[in-house]
C-alpha positions as CSV (number, residue, x, y, z in Angstrom):
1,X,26.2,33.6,-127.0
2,X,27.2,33.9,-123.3
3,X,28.5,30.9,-121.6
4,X,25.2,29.8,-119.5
5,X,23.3,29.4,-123.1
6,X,26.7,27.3,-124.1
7,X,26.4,25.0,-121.0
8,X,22.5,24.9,-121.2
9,X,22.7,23.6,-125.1
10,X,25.8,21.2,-124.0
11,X,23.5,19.6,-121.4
12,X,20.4,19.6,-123.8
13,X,22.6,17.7,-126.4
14,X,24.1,15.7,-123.5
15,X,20.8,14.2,-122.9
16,X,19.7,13.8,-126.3
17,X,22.5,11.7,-127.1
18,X,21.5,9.4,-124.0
19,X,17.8,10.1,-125.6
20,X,16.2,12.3,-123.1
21,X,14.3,15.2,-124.4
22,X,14.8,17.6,-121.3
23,X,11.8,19.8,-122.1
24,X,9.4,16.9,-122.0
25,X,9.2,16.1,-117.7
26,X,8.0,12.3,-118.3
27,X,10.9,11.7,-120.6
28,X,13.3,13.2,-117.6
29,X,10.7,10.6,-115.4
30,X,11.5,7.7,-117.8
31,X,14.7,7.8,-117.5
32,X,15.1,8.6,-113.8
33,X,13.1,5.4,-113.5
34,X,15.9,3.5,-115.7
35,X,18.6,4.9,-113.4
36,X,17.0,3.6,-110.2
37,X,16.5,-0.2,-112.0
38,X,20.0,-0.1,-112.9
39,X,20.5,0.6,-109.7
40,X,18.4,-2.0,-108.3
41,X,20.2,-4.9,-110.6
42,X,23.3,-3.9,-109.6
43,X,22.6,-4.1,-105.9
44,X,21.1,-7.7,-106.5
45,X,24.1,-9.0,-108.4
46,X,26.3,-7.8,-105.5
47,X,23.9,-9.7,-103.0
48,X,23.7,-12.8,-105.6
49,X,27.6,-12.8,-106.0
50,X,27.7,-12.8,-102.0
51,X,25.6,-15.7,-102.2
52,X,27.6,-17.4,-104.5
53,X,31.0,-16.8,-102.9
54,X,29.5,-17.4,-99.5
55,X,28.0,-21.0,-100.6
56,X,31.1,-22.0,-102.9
57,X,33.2,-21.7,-99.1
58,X,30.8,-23.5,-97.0
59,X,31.0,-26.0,-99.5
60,X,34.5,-26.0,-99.5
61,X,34.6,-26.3,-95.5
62,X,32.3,-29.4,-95.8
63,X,34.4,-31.0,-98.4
64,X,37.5,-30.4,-96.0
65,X,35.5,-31.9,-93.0
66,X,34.3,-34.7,-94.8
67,X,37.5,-35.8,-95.8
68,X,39.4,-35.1,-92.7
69,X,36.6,-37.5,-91.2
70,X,37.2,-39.9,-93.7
71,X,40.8,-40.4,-93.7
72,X,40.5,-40.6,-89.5
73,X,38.1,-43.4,-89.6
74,X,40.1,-45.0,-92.5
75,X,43.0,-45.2,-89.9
């Protein structure tokens, strides 16, 4: 066994593990699809955790405000 048929039957069982039968091209298809989902969920928690962090502060400035406002009408 030379070492291309040792790399080529480490990447076969590489894939199987992840369950990817590399001789079958919609099972390769299938699971490029799953990469690019993953991929899509991940860049929509980023933009939902920008959201979050982003509305948590604007709250937190109008919190400040009011009470600034409040305690100078108080006086």
């Amino acid at each position: 066994m030379n070492e291309q048929d040792a790399a080529d039957r480490a990447v076969k069982k590489v894939f199987a593990i992840l369950g990817v039968d590399i001789d079958k091209p919609e099972s390769i298809e299938e699971f490029r699809e799953d990469l690019r989902f993953g991929r899509k969920l991940r860049k929509a928690a980023d933009h939902g955790t920008m959201a979050f962090v982003g509305t948590v502060v604007v709250g937190l400035c109008v919190a400040a405000w009011a009470g600034i406002g409040a305690k100078l009408i108080s006086d």
